[in-house]
Structures are given as structure tokens and as C-alpha cells.
Steps between C-alpha positions, in 0.01 A plus 500: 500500500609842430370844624585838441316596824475435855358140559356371827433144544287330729418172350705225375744524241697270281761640297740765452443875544713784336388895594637807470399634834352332793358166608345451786363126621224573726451274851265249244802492242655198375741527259718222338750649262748747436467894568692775351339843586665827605309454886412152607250500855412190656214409743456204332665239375754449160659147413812681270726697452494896484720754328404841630646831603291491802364169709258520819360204661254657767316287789417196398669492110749219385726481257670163413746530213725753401553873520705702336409902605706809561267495851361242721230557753354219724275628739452266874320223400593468165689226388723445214650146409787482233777732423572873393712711315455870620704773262533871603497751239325258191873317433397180389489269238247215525731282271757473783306434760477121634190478680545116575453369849907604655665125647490434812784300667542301832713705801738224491505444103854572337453770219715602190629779711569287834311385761179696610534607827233474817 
């Protein structure tokens, strides 16, 4: 879906949203894509990834997946599950950026650079 406008959602949606200026998922909102929009606000929930200048999760709004935002807001009691990339100053290029899970390794486990330490 694209939009040239504000969009508020506050039913379900399946699919990927591009906009030029905000999106806001409303408390009923249940997203399951990707969102790139200039201002992202969540009271809701989104199963993606984001790429926005600004991100807010208010009260009550998760985000599992990915951001990638010049700001990020999370409000008590939002939640956020996954990983972000916050750049000041809109210095990025989304073609370097490795948004995979990072590796975890055991306290004890021997690394290429030595032993990790307790």
C-alpha cells in the first residue's frame, strides 16, 4: 500500500505500507509487514520491520522486527522485540545495514579474538 497522506490504522493489515508522512497504528491495529514512513506511532501492534526518521511506540504498542530511524521513542509499557539501528543526522545507507539477529556466544566459549570473558 502506498499513501501520499497521513494513514491511521485500526484494523488488521497484511502487507507492506510505504507513506510519505505519518502512520499511525491505532490501539485496534494489527499490522504484518514492512513500514517506511517519515513518522511511525505505535499503540498497536506491527510484525516488521520499519525504516523511518521518527519511531514511537506509546502504551501498549509493539514492534517485533526491525528499525532503522534517525529517532526512537518507546514510551513505559511499550515493548519492542528485535533489533535497531538509530542514525543521527539522516547518514545512512540501508544497503549496509545487516539487520540479522547479532550471535550470541556462551561466557565461557573461545572466540576468534580470545576467550570471552565473565
Amino acid at each position: 500500500m502506498y499513501s501520499e497522506c497521513s494513514l491511521h490504522i485500526d484494523g488488521d493489515l497484511e502487507g507492506n505500507v510505504a507513506a510519505k508522512t505519518n502512520v499511525v497504528i491505532g490501539k485496534t491495529g494489527n499490522v504484518d509487514g514492512s513500514i517506511d514512513a517519515e513518522h511511525l506511532v505505535i499503540s498497536g501492534k506491527l510484525m516488521g520491520n520499519c525504516t523511518c526518521s521518527i519511531v514511537e511506540i506509546l502504551p501498549q504498542g509493539r514492534i517485533d522486527g526491525s528499525i532503522m530511524a534517525k529517532e526512537l521513542i518507546i514510551e513505559k509499557g511499550g515493548e519492542f522485540v528485535g533489533q535497531s539501528v538509530v542514525h543521527k543526522n539522516n547518514e545512512y545507507d540501508k544497503n549496509k545495514i545487516d539487520l540479522k539477529a547479532p550471535k550470541t556466544i556462551s561466557l565461557n566459549q573461545k572466540t576468534e579474538e580470545g576467550v570471552a570473558s565473565k
